[in-house]
VEXDREN-2710 file (C-alpha; in Angstrom, 1 decimal):
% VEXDREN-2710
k/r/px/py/pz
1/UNK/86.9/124.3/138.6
2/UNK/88.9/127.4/137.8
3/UNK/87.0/130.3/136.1
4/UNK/86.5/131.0/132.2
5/UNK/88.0/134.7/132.7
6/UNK/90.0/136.6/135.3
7/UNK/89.5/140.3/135.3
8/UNK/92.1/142.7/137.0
9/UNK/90.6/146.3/136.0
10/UNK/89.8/146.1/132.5
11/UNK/92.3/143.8/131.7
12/UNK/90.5/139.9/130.9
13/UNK/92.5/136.9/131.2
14/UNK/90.9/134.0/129.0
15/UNK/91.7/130.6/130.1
16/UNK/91.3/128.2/127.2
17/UNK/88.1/126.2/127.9
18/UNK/87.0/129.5/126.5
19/UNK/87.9/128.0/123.0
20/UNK/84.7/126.9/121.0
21/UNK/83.9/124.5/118.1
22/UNK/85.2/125.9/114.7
23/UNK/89.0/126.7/115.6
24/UNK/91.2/126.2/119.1
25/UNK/92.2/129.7/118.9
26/UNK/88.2/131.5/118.7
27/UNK/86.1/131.6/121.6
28/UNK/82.9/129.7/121.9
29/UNK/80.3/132.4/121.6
30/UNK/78.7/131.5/125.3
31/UNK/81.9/133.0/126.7
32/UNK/82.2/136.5/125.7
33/UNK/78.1/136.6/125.9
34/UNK/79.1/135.4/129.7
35/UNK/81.6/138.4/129.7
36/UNK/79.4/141.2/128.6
37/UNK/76.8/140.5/130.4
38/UNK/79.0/140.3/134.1
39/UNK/79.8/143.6/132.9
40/UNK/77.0/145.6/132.1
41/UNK/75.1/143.7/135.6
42/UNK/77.9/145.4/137.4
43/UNK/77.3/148.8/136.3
44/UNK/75.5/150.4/139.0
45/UNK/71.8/151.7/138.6
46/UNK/69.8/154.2/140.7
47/UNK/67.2/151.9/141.3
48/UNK/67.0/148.0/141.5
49/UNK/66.7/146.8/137.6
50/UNK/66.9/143.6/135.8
51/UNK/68.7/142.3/132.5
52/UNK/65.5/142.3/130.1
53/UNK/67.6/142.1/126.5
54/UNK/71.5/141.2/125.9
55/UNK/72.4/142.6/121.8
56/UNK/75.7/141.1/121.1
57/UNK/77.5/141.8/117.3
58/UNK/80.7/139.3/116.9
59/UNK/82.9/142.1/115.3
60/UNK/85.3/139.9/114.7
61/UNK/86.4/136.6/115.7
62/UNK/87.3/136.6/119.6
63/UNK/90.5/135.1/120.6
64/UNK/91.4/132.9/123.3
65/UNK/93.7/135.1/124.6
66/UNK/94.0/138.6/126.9
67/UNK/91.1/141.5/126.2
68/UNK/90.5/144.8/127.5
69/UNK/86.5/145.6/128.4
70/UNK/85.2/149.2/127.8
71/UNK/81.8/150.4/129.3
72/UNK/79.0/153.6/129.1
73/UNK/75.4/154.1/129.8
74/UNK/73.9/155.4/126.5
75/UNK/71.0/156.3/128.6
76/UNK/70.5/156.4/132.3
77/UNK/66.6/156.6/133.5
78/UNK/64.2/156.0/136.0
79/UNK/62.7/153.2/134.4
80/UNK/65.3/151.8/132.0
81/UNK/68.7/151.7/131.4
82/UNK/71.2/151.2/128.4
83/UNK/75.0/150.4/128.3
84/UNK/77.0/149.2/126.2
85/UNK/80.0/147.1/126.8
86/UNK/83.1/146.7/124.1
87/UNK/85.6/143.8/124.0
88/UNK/89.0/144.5/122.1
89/UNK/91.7/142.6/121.6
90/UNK/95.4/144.2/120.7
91/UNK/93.1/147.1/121.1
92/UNK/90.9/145.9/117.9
93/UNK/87.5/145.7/118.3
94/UNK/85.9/142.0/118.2
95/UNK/83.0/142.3/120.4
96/UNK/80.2/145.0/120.8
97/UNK/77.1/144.8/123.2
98/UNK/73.8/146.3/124.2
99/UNK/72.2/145.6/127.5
100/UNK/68.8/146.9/128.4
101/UNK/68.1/146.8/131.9
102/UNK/64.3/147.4/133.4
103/UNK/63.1/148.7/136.8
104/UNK/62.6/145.7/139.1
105/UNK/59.2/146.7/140.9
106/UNK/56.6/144.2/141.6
107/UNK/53.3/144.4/139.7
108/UNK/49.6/143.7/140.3
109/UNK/48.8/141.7/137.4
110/UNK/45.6/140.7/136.5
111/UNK/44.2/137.1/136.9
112/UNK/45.5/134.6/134.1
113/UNK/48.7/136.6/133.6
114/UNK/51.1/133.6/133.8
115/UNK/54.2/131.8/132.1
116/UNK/53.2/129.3/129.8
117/UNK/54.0/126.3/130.9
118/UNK/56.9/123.9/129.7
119/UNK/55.1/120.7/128.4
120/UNK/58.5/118.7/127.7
121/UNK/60.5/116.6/130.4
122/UNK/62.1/118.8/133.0
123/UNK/65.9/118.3/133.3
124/UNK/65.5/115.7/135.9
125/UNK/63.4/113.0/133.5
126/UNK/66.1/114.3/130.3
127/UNK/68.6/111.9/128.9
128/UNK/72.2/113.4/129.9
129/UNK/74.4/114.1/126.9
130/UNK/77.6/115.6/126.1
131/UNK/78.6/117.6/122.7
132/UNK/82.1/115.5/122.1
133/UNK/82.0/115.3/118.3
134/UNK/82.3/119.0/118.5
135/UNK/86.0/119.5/120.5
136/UNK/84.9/122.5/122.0
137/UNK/86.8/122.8/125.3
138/UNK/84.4/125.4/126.6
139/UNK/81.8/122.5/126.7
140/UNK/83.2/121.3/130.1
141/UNK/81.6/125.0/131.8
142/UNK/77.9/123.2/131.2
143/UNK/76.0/120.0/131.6
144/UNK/73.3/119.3/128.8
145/UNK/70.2/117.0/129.6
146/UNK/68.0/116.6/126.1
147/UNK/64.6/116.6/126.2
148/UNK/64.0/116.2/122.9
149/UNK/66.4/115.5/119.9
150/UNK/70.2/115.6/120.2
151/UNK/73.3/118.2/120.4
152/UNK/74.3/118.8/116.6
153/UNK/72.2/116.3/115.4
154/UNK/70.0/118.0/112.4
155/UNK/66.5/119.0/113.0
156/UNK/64.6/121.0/116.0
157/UNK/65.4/120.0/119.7
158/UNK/65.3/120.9/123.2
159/UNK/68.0/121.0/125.7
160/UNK/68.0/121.8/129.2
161/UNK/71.7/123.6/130.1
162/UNK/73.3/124.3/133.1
163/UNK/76.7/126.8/133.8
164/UNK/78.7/124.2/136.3
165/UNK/81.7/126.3/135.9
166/UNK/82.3/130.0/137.2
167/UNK/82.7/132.3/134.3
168/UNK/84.3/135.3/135.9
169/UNK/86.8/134.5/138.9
170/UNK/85.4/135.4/142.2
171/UNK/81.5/136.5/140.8
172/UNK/78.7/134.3/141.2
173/UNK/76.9/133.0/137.9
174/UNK/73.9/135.3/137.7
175/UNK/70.5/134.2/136.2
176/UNK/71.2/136.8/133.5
177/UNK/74.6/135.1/132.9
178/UNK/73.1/131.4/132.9
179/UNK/70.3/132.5/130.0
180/UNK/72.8/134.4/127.7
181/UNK/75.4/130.9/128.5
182/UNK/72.8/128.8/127.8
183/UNK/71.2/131.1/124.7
184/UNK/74.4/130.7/122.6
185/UNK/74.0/127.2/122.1
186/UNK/71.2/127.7/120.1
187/UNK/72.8/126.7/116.7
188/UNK/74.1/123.8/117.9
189/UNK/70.8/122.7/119.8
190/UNK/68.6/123.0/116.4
191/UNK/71.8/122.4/113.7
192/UNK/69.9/121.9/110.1
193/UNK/73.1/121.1/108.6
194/UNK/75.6/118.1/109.8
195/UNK/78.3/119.4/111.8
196/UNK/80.9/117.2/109.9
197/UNK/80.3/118.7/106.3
198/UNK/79.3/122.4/107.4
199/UNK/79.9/125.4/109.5
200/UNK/76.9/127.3/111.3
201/UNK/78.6/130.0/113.3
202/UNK/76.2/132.9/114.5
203/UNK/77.4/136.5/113.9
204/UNK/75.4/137.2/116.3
205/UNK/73.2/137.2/119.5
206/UNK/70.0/138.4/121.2
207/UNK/68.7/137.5/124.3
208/UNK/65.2/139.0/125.3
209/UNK/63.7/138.0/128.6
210/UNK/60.1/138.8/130.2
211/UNK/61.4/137.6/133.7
212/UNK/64.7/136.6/135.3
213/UNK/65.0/133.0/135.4
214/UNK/64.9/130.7/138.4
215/UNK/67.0/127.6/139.4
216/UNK/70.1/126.7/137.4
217/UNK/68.8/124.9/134.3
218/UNK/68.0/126.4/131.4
219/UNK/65.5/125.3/128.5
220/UNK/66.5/126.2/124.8
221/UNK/63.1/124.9/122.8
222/UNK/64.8/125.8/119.2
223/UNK/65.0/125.5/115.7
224/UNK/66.8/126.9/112.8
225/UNK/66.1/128.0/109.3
226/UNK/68.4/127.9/106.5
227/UNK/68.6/130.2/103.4
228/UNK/69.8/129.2/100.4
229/UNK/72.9/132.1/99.7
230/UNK/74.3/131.3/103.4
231/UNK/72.7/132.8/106.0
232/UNK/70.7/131.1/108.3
233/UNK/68.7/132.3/111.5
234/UNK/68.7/129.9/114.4
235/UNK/65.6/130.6/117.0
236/UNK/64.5/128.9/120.4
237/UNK/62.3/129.9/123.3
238/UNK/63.9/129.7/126.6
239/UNK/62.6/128.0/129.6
240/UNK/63.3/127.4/133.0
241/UNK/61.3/124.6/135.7
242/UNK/58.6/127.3/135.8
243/UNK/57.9/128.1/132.3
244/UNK/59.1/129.9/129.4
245/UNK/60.5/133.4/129.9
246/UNK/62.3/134.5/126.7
247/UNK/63.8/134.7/123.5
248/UNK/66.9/134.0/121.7
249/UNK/68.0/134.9/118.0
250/UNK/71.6/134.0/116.1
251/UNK/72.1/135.6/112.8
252/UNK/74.1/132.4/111.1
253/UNK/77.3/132.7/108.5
254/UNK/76.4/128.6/106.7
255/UNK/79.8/127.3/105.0
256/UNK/80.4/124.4/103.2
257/UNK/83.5/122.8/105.1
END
């Protein structure tokens, strides 16, 4: 299948599967996370280091249609470092990121030092689903296999996800890439209000992860809370077949349709 984005230099081409639930013309929020976080992977380091948090602020609504990327290291170190990566579009701001990266060095941990284990069905003993009541065309880049509850479907649930689809043309889909993917669905996997009669779209993402994760499916174990002058904060814990290994946090803009 052809690839979410095309990058020649800083210039993005956006196919439109990028396009996302609440308009044909927005991007799902998955595929500019996808975008920022290609980026800041591919600026180099001095030693080996690993994506441990992914900040992303939705300036503005992000179009299906060409962007420029802009990047800088805010602060280059032995142990850590921190870049930032800027979307614009017309040469208007729409998306600004953080990513912390970590020193990759292998530890000896103490006894008991562990993940905690995933007590739900793996993705293998999930019930295959698909998010059609939603029309978002970026949908087809991921297979979803619930393990508890239902896409959209009010309440708490848990969904494995898996990236079947390249998001940049010619780059592999890195662990980093697959959370952050997978992490944006996190309104839609714990939705408090019905889809039909209200909009839940996150302002905002963060991604914070103890570990990279392993294999290609990814666990969101989430919920969402609902305030009662329209914001909302939508929450999971994020898993992969070995156990849980991060975080992930929308800030969310509730309208009534």
């Amino acid at each position: 299948m052809n690839a979410i984005f095309r990058i020649d230099g800083s210039t993005v081409k956006t196919s439109p599967d990028a396009a996302g639930p609440w308009s044909p013309i927005m991007q799902h929020g998955s595929a500019p996370a996808a975008l920022v976080t290609w980026a800041a992977e591919n600026i180099p380091t001095a030693v080996p280091m690993q994506v441990a948090r992914v900040t992303i602020d939705l300036m503005r609504p992000v179009p299906v249609a060409p962007l420029t990327f802009e990047t800088n290291v805010l602060r280059e170190g032995r142990k850590i470092q921190l870049c930032e990566v800027k979307l614009l579009a017309g040469g208007t701001l729409v998306v600004r990121a953080t990513v912390l990266k970590i020193r990759s060095a292998r530890q000896a941990l103490p006894s008991g030092i562990a993940d905690l284990p995933v007590t739900l069905p793996g993705p293998d003993d999930s019930r295959a689903i698909e998010a059609k009541f939603s029309s978002s065309p970026f949908t087809s880049a991921v297979a979803m296999r619930a393990a508890r509850g239902d896409f959209g479907v009010p309440g708490p649930g848990a969904i494995w996800y898996r990236v079947i689809r390249p998001m940049v043309e010619g780059a592999s889909v890195s662990q980093a890439v697959r959370a952050v993917v997978a992490a944006d669905f996190c309104n839609g996997t714990s939705a408090a209000l019905d889809f039909r009669e209200w909009t839940f779209l996150n302002a905002d993402l963060t991604v914070s992860m103890a570990r990279e994760p392993v294999g290609e499916w990814i666990l969101l174990d989430a919920e969402s809370t609902i305030g009662p002058d329209g914001a909302g904060l939508a929450m999971a814990r994020l898993a992969d077949e070995k156990g849980y290994f991060g975080r992930a946090v929308q800030s969310l803009v509730i309208e009534r349709r």
